[in-house]
Backbone bond lengths (Angstrom), bond angles and torsions (degrees), N, CA, C in turn:
res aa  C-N    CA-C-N  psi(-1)  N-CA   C-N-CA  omega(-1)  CA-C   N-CA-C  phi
1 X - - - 1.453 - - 1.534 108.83 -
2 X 1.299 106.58 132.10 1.274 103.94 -177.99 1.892 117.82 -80.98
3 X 1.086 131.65 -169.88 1.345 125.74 -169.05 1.856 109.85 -92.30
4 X 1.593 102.45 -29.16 1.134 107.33 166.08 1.530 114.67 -65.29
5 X 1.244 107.87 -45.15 1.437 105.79 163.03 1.308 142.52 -23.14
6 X 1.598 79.76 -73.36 1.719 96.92 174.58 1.492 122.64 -51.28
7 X 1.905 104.89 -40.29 1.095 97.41 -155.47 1.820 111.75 -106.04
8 X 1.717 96.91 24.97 1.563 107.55 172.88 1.775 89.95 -118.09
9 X 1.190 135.39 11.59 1.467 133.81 174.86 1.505 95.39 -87.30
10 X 1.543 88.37 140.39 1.894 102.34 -165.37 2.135 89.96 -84.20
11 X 1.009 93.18 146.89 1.721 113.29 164.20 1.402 108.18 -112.06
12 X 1.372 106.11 154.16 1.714 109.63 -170.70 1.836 80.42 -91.26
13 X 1.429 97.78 155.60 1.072 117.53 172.23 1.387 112.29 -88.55
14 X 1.063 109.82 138.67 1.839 118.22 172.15 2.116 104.50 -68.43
15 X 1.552 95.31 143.64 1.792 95.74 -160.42 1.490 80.08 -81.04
16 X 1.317 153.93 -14.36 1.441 132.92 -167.13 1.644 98.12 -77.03
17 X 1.406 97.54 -24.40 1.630 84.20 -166.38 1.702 112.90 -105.40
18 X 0.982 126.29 1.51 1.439 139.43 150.80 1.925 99.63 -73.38
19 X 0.840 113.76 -90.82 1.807 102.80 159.56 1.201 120.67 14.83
20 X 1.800 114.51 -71.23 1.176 125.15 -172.49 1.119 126.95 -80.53
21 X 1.744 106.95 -22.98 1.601 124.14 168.46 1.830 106.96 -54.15
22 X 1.298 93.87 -51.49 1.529 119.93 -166.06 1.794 112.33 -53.51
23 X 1.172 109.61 -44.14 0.964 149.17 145.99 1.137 109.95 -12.86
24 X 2.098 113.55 -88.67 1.031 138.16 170.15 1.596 131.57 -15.00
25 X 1.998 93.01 -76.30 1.043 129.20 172.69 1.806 110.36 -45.35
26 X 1.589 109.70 -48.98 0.984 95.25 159.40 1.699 153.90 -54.39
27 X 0.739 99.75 -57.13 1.748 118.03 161.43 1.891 105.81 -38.83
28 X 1.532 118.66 -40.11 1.091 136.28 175.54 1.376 99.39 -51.64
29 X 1.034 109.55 -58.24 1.635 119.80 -164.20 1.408 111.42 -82.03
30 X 1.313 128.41 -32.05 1.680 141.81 159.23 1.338 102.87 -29.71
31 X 1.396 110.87 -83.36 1.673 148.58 -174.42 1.658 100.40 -34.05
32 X 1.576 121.25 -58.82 1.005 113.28 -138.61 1.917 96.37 -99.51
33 X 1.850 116.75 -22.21 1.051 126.98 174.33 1.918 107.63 -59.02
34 X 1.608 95.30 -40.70 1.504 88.54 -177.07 1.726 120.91 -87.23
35 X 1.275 102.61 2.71 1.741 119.37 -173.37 1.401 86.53 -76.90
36 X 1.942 114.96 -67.32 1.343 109.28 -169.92 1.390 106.77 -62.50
37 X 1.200 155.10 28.51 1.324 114.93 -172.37 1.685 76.57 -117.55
38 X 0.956 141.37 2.17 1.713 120.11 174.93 1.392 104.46 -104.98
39 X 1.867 117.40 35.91 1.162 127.92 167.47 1.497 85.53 -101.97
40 X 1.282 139.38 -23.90 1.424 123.60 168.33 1.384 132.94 -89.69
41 X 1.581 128.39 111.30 0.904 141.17 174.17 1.662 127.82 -6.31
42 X 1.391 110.65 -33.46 1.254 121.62 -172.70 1.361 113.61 -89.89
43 X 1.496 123.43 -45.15 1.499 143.88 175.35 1.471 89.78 -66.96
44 X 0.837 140.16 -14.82 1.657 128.25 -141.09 1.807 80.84 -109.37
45 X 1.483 109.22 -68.30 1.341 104.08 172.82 1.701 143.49 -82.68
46 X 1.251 95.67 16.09 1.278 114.09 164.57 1.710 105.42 -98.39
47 X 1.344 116.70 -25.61 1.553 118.35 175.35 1.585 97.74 -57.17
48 X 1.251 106.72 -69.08 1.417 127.31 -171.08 1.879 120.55 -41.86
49 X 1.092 80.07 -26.97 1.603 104.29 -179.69 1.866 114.03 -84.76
50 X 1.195 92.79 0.54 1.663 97.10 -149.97 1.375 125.34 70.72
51 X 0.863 161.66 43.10 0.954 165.55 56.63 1.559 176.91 8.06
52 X 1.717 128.22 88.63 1.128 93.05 -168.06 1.856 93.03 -161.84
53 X 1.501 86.94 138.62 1.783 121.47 -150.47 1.450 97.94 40.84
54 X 1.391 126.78 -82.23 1.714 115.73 -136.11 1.669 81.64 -118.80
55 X 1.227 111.09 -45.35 1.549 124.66 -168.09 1.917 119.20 -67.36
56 X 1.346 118.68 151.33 1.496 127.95 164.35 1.675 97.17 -92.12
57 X 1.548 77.96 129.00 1.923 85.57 171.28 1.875 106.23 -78.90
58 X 1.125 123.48 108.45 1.245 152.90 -173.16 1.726 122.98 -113.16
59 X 1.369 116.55 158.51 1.686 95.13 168.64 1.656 105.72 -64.06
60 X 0.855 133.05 -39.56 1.370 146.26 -158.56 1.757 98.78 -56.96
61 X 1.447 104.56 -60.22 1.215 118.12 174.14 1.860 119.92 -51.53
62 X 1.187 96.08 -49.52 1.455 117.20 -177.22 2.118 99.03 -60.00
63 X 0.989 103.39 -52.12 1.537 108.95 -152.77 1.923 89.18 -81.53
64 X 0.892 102.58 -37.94 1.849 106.25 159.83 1.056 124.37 -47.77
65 X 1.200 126.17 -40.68 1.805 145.32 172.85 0.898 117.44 -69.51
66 X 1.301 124.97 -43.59 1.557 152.48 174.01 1.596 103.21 -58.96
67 X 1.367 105.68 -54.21 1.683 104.20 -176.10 1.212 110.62 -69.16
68 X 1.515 110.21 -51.46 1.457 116.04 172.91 1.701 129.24 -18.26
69 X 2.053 101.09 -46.50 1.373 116.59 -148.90 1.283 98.30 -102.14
70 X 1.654 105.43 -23.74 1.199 120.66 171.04 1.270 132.36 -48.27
71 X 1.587 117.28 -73.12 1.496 133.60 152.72 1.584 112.17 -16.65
72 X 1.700 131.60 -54.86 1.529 123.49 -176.80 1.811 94.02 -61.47
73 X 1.186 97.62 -43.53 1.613 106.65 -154.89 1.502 100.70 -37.22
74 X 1.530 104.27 -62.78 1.776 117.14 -173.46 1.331 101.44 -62.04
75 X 1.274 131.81 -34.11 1.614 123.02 -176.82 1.326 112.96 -43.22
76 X 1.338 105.03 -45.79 1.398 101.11 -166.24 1.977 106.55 -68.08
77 X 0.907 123.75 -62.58 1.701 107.02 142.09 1.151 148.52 32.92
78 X 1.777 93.11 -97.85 0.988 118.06 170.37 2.031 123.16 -70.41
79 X 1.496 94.94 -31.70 1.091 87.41 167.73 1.540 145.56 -54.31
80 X 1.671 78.19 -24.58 1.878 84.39 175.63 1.550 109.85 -124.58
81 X 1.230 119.57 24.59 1.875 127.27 160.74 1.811 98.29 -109.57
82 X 1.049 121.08 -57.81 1.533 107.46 -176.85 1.508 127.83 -28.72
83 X 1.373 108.62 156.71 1.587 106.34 175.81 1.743 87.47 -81.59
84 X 1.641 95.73 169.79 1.475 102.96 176.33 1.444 121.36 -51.58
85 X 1.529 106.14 -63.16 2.001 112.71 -169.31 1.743 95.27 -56.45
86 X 1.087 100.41 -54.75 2.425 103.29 179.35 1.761 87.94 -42.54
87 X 1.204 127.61 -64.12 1.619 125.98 -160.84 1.483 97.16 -61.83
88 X 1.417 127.43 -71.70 1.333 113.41 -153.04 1.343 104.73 -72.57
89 X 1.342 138.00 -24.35 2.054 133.02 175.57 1.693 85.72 -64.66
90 X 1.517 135.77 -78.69 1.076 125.00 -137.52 2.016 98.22 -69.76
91 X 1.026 101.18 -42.41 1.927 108.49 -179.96 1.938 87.78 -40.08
92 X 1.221 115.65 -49.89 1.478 111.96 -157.08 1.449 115.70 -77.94
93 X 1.505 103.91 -34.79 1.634 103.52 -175.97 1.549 124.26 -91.17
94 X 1.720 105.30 -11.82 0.941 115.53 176.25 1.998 116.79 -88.73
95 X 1.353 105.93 -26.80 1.436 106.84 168.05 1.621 117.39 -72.33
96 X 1.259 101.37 -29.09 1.622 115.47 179.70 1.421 128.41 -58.67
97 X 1.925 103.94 -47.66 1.330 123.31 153.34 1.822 105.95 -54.99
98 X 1.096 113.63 -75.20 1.546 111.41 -154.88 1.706 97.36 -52.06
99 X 1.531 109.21 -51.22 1.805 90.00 174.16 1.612 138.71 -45.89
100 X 1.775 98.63 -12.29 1.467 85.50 -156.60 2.133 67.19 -102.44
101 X 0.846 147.10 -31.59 1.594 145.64 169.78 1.686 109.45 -44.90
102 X 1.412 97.99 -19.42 1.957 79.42 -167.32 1.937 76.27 -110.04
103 X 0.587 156.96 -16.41 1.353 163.63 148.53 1.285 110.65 -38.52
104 X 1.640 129.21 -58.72 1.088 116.72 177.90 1.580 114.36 -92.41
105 X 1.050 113.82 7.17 1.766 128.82 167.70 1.565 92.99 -70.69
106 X 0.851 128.34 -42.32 1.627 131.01 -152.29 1.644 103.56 -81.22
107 X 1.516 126.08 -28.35 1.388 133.52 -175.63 1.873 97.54 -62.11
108 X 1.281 97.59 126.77 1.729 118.85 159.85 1.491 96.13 107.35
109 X 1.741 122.57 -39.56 1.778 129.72 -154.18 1.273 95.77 -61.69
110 X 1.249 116.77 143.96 1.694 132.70 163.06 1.246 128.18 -129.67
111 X 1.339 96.04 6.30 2.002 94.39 147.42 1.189 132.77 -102.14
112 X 1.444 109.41 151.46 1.300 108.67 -158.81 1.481 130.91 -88.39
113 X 1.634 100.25 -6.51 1.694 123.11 158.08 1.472 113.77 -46.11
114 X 1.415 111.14 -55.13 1.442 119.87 179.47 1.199 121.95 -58.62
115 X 1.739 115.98 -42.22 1.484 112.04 -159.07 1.711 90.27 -86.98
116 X 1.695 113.95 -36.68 1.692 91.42 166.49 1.761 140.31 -49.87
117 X 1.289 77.64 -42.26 1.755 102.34 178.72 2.623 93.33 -56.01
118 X 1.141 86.33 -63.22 1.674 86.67 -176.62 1.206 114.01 -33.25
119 X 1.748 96.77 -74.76 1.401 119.48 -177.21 2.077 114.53 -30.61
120 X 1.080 91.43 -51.30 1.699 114.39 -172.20 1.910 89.32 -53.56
121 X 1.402 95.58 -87.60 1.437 93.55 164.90 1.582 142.82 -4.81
122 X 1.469 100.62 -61.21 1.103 113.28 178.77 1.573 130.45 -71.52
123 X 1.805 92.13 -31.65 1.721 117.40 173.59 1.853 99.92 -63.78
124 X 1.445 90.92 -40.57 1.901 87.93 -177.37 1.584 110.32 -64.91
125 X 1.259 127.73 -55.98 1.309 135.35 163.22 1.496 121.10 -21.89
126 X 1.612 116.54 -49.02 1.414 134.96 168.05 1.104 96.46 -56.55
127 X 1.420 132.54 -72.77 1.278 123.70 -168.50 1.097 121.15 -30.26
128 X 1.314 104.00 -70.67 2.076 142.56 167.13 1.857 87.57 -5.95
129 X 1.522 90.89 -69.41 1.478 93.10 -157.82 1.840 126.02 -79.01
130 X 1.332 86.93 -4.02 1.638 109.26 175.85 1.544 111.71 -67.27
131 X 1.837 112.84 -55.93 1.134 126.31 179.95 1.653 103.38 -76.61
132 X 0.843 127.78 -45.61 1.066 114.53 -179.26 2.187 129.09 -63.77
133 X 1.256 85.93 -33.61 1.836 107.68 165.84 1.557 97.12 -73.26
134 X 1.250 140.12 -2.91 1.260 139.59 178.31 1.428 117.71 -120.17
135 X 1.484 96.92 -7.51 1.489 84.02 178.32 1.403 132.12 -90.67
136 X 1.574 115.82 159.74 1.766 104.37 -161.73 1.459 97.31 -69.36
């Protein structure tokens, strides 16, 4: 085999680090669903108002959001410092929660930015929990 060979021959990827990609991508998609939505008039002045869907934007609120965004943040991390059984329970329970959270985020919304932006999300989450229910 020549060297070009070798070094255009695909390698399987290790699942911690698809995980962590997965991960990644997510947070990508978090960030950028909630960037656009204060391109809409309504979010924009309900921000302004304090406000947002059911909740007052508060420290309480704020430091909630924070944890929220937090938790993917370290996944990615953790995904590839954990021992395996710590990686594949926490990879599993933690995609499980956030799916059934961006799921019930989605009840009442009627644009269709959001439910793509979710949906996407949520397909990554599946993944999350695919590789991880698979991993040795």
């Amino acid at each position: 085999m020549t060297d070009i060979e070798r070094a255009t021959t695909a390698r399987p990827i290790d699942t911690r680090l698809k995980i962590a990609a997965l991960w990644t991508s997510l947070l990508f998609i978090f960030a950028y669903v909630d960037i656009f939505a204060f391109f809409r008039a309504d979010v924009l002045q309900d921000a302004l108002a304090g406000k947002v869907a059911v909740f007052t934007v508060d420290q309480s609120f704020l430091l909630l959001t924070t944890l929220y965004v937090i938790i993917p943040s370290l996944m990615i991390s953790l995904s590839l410092i954990l021992p395996p059984r710590a990686n594949r329970l926490t990879n599993i329970i933690v995609a499980a929660v956030y799916a059934l959270t961006i799921l019930g985020s989605c009840i009442g919304e009627v644009w269709i930015y959001y439910w793509v932006g979710s949906l996407t999300e949520v397909l990554l989450l599946l993944v999350i929990l695919r590789h991880a229910w698979k991993m040795p």
